[in-house]
C-alpha positions in Angstrom: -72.4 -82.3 -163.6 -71.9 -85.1 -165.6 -69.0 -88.1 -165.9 -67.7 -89.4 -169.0 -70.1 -91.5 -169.4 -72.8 -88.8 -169.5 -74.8 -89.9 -166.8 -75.2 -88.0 -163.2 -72.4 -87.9 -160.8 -74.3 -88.6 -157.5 -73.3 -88.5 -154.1 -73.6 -90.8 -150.9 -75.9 -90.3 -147.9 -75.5 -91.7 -144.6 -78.7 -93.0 -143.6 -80.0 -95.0 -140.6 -83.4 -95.7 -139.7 -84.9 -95.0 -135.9 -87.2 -94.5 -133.8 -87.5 -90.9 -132.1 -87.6 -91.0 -128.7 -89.6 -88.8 -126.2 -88.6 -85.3 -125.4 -88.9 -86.5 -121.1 -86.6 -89.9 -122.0 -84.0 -88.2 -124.0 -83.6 -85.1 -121.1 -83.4 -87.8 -118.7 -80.9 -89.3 -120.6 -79.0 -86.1 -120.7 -79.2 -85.9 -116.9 -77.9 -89.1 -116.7 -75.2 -88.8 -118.8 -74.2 -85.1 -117.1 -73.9 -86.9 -113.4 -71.4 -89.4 -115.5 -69.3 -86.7 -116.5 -69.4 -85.5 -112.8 -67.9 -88.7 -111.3 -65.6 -89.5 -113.3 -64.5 -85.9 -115.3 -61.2 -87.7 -116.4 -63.0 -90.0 -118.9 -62.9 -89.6 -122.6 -66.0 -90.0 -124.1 -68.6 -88.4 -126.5 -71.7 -88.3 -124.4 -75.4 -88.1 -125.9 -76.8 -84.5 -127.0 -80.4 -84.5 -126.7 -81.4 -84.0 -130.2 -79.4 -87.1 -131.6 -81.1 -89.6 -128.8 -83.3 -92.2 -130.9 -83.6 -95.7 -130.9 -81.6 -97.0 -134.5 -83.7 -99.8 -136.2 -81.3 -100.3 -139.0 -78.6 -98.9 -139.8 -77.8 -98.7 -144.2 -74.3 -96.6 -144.0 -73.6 -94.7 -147.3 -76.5 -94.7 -149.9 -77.2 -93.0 -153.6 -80.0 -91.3 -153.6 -81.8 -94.1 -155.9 -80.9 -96.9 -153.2 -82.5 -93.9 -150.3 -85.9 -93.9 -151.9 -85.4 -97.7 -151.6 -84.9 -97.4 -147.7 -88.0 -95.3 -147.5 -89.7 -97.6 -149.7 -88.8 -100.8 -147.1 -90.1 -98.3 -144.2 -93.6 -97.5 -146.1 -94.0 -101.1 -145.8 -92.8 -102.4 -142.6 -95.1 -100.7 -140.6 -98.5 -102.0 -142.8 -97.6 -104.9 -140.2 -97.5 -103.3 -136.9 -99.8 -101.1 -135.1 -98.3 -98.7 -132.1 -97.3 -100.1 -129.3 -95.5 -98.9 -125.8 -92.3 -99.9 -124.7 -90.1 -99.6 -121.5 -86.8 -97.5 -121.0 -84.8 -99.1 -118.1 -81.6 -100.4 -116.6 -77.8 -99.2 -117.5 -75.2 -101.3 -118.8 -72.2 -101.0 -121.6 -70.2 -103.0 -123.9 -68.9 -105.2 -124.4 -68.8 -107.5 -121.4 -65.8 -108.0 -120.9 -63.0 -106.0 -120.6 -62.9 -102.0 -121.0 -66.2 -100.3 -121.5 -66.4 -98.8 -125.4 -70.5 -97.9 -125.1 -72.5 -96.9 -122.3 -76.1 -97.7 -122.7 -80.1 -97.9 -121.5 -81.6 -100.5 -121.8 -84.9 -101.2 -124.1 -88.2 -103.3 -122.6 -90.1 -105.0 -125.3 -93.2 -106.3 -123.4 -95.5 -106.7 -126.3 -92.8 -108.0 -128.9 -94.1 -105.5 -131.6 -90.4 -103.7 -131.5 -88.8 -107.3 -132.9 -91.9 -107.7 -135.2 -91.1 -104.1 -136.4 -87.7 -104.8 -137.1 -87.7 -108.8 -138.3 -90.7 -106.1 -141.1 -88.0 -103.6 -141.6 -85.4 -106.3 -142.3 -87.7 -108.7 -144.3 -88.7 -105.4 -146.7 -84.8 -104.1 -146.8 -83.7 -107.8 -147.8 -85.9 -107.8 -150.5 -84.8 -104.6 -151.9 -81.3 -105.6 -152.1 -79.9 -104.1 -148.4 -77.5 -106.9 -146.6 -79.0 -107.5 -143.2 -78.1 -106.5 -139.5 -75.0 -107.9 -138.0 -74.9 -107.8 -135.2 -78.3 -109.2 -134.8 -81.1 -106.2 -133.6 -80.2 -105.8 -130.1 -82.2 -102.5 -129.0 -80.6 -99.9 -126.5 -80.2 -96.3 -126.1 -76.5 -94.9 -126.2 -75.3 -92.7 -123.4 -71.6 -92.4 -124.6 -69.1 -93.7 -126.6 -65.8 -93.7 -124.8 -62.5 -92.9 -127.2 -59.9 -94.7 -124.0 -59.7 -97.4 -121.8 -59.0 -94.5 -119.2 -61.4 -94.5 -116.4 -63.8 -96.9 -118.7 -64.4 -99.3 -115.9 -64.6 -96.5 -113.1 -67.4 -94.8 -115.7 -69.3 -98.3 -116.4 -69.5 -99.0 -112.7 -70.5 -95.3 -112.0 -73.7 -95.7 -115.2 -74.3 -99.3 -113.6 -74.7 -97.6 -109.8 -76.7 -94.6 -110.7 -79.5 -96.8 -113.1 -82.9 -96.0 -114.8 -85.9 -95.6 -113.3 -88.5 -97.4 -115.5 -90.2 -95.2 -117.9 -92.4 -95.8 -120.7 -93.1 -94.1 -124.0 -95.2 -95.0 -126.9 -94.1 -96.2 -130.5 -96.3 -94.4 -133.4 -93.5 -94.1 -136.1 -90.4 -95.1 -137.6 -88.1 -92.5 -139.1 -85.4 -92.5 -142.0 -82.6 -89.9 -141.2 -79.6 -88.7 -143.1 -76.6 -88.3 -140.9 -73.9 -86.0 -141.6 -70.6 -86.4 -139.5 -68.4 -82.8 -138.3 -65.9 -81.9 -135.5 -69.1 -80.7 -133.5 -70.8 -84.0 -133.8 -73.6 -86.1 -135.8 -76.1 -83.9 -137.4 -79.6 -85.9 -138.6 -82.1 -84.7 -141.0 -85.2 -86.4 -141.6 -85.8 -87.5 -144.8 -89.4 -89.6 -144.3 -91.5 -90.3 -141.5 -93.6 -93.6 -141.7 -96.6 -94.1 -139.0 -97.7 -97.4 -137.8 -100.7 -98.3 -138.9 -104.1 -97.8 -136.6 -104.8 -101.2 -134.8 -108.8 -102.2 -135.9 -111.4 -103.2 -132.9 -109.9 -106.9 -133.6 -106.5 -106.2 -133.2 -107.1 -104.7 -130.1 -109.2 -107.7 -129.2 -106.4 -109.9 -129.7 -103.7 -107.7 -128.1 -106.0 -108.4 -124.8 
């Protein structure tokens, strides 16, 4: 299909760019978020499914398909500068601070720094391709709900806040490009590229010491 013009009509793609998070994490997550609905069922909120769990490095909002190869481009390339690292899933809290609850998250543990480095790479390669930068600033966190009210939002933050995380680790081998699609049922995300972190030589690991 063409436009007057005689050049392709094209359509938009939502696309975001992640981190997939461990099968144990996300199931704990999905626990977690099951005991909210428990004590406090009159809440509205969407709660986390366990296949849309992942930790969003970027999010680009509605592409054409020339400016998603670019977003896969700026991925290829981010991670020549980092090799895998481990970080630490812990703590509960929600925004904003103050007032009403609106997000219900856990919290992210970046001991070795490499997740900002990953992200300042991502940014740095996104900018250069012509993609606006984060605002806010990266501020990594897992989402357990969204809440749609102010109805029972503080009961629900203070309920997340009182039940906590225990500590868990998982490691960080690859970043992931996904298209989402929005529907009554929910968020659906296909992978479009995959993009792993480069193998750290016998120096790197020398310095990582």
């Amino acid at each position: 299909m063409t436009n007057k013009k005689g050049s392709l009509s094209e359509s938009t793609w939502r696309v975001f760019c992640a981190i997939e998070v461990s099968s144990d994490v996300r199931e704990r997550i999905v626990g977690h978020a099951q005991q909210l609905r428990i004590a406090v069922p009159e809440v509205q909120a969407s709660f986390a499914r366990l296949e849309n769990i992942h930790l969003t490095l970027k999010f680009f909002g509605n592409l054409s398909q020339q400016q998603v190869l670019k977003a896969s481009e700026a991925a290829s390339q981010a991670v020549a500068a980092v090799s895998p690292f481990k970080i630490s899933i812990q703590e509960a809290g929600s925004f904003p601070n103050r007032g009403p609850a609106r997000v219900l998250w856990i919290g992210i543990n970046d001991e070795s720094g490499k997740l900002a480095k990953l992200q300042s790479e991502l940014e740095r390669e996104c900018e250069s391709r012509g993609f606006g930068r984060e605002d806010p600033p990266f501020n990594p966190h897992l989402t357990v709900a969204r809440l749609r009210s102010p109805r029972g939002a503080r009961s629900l933050a203070q309920a997340h806040a009182d039940l906590g995380f225990e500590r868990s680790t998982m490691e960080v081998s690859e970043i992931t490009v996904y298209r989402s699609e929005l529907s009554s049922k929910g968020s659906r995300y296909t992978v479009i590229s995959q993009h792993p972190l480069r193998v750290s030589t016998d120096y790197d690991q020398g310095q990582e010491q």
